[in-house]
N, C-alpha and C positions, 0 to 999 in steps of 0.2 A: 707339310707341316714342319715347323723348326725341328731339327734335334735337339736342341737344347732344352726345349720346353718340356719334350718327351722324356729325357733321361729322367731318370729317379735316382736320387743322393741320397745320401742320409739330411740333407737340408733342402733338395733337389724341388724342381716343381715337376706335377705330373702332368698327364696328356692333357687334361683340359686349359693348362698354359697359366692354373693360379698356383701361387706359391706355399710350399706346407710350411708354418711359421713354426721354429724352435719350440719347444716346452721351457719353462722355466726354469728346471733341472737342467734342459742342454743349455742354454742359455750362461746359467751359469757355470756348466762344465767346458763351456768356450770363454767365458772372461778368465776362469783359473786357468787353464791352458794358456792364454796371450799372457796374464800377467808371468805366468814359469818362462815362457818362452821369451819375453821380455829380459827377468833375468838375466838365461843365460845368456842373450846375446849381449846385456851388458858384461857378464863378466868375459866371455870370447873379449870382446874389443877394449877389455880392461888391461887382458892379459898379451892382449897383440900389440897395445902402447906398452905395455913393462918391457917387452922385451925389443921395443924396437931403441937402437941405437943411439944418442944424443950426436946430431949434426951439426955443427957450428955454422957449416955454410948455408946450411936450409932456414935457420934461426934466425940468422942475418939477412936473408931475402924476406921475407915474410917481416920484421920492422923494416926493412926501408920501403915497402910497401907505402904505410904509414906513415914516413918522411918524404915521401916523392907526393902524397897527395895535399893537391894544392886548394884547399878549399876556397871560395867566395869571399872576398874581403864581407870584413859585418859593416852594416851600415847603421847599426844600433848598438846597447850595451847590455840590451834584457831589463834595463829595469822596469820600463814601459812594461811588459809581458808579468815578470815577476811583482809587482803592484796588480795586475790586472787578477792573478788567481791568489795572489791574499785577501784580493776583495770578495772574491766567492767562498773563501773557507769563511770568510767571515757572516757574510750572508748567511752561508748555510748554517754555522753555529748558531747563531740569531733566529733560525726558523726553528732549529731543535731545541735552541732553547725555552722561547715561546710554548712549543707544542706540550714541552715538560709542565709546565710549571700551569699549562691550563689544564690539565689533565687530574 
């Protein structure tokens, strides 16, 4: 038989290989736990960007990144696109407005 299935957790499955499901209480004593834990690792990686050092040369690899890349000539100018979903807020407006006012 698996070990895994055997072991018993505090959330563990036992020998028969089904799963004991949380209670409600644990349940929610696991979302306050992730959200604390959440937290602090924002504040750890808050406090490990304060202290890390401002690099000019790191600063400046990272935009020319963004100047070396060469995107696709366009072969359009959007407007086709941007006409196509003013037409749908507008539809949609038109169908909410309808649904109001028969109501």
């Amino acid at each position: 038989m698996n070990p895994l299935l055997e072991a018993d957790g505090e959330f563990g499955a036992h020998s028969m290989g089904r799963v004991n499901h949380p209670t409600r209480e644990e349940q929610r004593a696991l979302v306050r736990q992730w959200e604390e834990t959440g937290r602090e690792l924002d504040r750890i990686r808050r406090e490990a960007l304060r202290g890390m050092p401002y690099n000019w040369k790191d600063v400046a690899a990272l935009l020319s990144l963004g100047d070396a890349w060469q995107r696709p000539p366009r072969t359009e100018s959007g407007l086709v696109e941007m006409q196509y979903w003013f037409m749908r807020g507008r539809v949609r407006c038109e169908e909410e407005m309808k649904g109001t006012t028969e109501a």
